[in-house]
N, C-alpha and C positions, 0 to 999 in steps of 0.2 A: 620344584621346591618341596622339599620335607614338609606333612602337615606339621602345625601347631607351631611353626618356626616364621618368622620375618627378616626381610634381610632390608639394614638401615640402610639407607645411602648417603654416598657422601656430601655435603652443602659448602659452596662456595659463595661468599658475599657479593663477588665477583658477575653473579648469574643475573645480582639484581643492577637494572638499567641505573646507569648514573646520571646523575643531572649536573646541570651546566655551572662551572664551578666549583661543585664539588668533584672527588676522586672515590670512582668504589675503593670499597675497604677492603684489606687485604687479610681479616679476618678468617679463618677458615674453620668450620666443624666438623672433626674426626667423627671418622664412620666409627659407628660402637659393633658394626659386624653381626651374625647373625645374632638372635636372641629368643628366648620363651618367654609368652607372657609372665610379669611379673616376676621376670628376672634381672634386672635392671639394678647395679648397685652404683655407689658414690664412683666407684673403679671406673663406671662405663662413661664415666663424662669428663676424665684426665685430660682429653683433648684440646676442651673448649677452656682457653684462660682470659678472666674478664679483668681488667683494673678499673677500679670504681673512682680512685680519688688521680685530680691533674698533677700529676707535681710541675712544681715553678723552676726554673734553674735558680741556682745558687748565684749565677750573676746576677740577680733581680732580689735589691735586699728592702725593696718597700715595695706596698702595696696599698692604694685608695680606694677603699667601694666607693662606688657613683651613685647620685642621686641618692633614695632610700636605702640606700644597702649598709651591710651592715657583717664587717668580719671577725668570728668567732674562732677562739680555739677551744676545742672539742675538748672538753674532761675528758680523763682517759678513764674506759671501761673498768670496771669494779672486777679482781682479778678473786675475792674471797667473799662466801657467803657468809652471813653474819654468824652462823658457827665455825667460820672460821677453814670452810675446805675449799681448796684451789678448785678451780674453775677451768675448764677446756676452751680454750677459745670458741669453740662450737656454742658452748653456752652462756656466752658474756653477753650480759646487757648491752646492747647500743646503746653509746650513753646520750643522752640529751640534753645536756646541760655543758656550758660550755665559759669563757671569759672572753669581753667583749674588748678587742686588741685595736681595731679602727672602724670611723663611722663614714658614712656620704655627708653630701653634704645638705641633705633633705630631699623635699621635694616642692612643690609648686600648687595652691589650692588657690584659685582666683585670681586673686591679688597678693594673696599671703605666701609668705615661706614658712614652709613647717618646718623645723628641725628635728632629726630622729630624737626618740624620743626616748633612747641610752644613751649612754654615759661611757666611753671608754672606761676599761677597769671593774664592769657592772658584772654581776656572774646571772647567768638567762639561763631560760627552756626553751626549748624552739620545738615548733613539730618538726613529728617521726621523720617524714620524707621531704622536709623542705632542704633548700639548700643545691651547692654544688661542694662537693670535698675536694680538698687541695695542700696538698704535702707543698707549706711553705715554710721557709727558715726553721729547718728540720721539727717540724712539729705538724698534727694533725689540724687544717683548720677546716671552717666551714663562711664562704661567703651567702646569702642569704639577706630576702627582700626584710625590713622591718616587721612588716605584716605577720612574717611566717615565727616572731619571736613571741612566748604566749604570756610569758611575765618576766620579773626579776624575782632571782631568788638567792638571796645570802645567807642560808641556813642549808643544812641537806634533806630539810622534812619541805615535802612539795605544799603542805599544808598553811606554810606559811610563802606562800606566793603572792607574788603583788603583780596580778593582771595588768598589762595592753589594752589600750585602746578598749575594743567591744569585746574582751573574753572575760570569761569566768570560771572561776573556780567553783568547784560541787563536791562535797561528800558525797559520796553515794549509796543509798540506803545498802542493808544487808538483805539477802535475797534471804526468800521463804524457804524454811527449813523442814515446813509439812504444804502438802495436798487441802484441798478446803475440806477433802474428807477425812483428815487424819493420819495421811501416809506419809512419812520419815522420806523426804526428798534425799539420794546421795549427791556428792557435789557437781555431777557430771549432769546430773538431772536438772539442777537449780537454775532455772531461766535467769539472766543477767538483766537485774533492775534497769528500768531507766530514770527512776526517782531518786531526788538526792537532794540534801539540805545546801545552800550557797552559803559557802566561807566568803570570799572576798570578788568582786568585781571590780573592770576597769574602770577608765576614767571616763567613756564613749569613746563610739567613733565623729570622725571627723565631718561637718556639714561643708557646703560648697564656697563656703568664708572660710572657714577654719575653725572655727567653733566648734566645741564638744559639744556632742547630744548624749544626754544622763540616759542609762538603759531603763527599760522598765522591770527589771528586777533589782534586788536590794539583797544583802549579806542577813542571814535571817528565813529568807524564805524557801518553802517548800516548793519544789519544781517537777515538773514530767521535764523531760529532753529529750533531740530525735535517739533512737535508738543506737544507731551507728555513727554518730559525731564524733568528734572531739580526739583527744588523745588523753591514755590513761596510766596511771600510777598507782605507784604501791605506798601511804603512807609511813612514816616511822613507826604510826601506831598501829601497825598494821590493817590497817583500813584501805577502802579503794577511794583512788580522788579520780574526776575527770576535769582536764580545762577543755570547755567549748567554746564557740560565740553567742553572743545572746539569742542569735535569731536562730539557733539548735532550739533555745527553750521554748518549748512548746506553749503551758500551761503554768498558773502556782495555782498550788494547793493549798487548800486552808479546812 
């Protein structure tokens, strides 16, 4: 073997032991062939093609989430930046936000039935990774637990979010733009706050009756949060928001 060269090998899904009732997959990754370090471009991985969302056949013209669930059609990605220049699919927002097209039928807390707690017709944010995608009645949807939806929102500024259950909405402070000794931070330098003023909270979560429990923050208050919580946004006012859950919020401040 040439120094400084590696030679890939080819991987078949095939190699990995299958279990009882399932079928290996017939998936297979092209060898990318010999290479030099950090020669590796987008070219070298044509082999491998993933589908991320199920499609439904067309003979299946309804669908009912069960229990808590709850089916979204995905807004469609924002194709223009707000000055107005096209966008590469490489750089479209995943969008988050979606219309809420059918619900389950709840779920079950002791004695009580909860009922989800949108509304067919309601327009949501869900977190980033929740969900399964599925190409149904030619449109993008998203089924997904209640849980993973983080408010309502009928406006396009996140700022006007109406929290779930135990989440909350946070402004988020603006980071330091100097050193404690005076030195002009650039943006790449500026540590990402974890403090933020709370715009709106939900209603609580749910106790083992069905009862809401009020969080112990309130819209008004100064907060720490964990550092890595939550899911973030770009205000209209160009501000950062984050929706977390309460139990993110660490401390308030006063």
């Amino acid at each position: 073997m040439a120094s400084g060269q590696l030679t890939a090998p080819t991987f078949s899904a095939r190699l990995v032991p299958s279990f009882e009732g399932l079928k290996p997959s017939t998936v297979k990754f092209a060898s990318v062939g010999p290479f030099k370090a950090g020669s590796l471009t987008q070219r070298s991985f044509r082999g491998l093609v993933v589908r991320a969302a199920t499609v439904v056949a067309p003979k299946y013209t309804s669908l009912k989430p069960l229990g808590d669930r709850v089916l979204v059609k995905i807004k469609t990605a924002e194709e223009k930046t707000q000055g107005g220049i096209l966008l590469p699919t490489t750089a479209q927002t995943k969008p988050q936000a979606g219309e809420v097209v059918a619900v389950g039928e709840g779920r079950t807390i002791g004695k009580s039935q909860i009922d989800v707690s949108v509304k067919t017709g309601s327009q949501v944010v869900y977190s980033k990774y929740a969900g399964t995608e599925l190409e149904f009645n030619s449109s993008n949807n998203l089924i997904l637990k209640e849980d993973d939806i983080l408010g309502i929102l009928e406006t396009d500024d996140i700022k006007d979010l109406k929290p779930l259950n135990e989440r909350v909405l946070i402004k988020v402070a603006e980071a330091e733009v100097k050193t404690a000794g005076g030195l002009l931070l650039t943006e790449a330098s500026k540590e990402k706050p974890s403090i933020g003023t709370v715009i709106a909270v939900g209603p609580g979560p749910l106790d083992e009756e069905g009862n809401r429990k009020p969080l112990s923050v309130s819209a008004g208050n100064t907060v720490m949060y964990s550092k890595y919580a939550g899911n973030d946004f770009k205000g209209a006012d160009g501000l950062d928001y984050i929706v977390l859950r309460a139990n993110d919020v660490m401390a308030v401040l006063s």
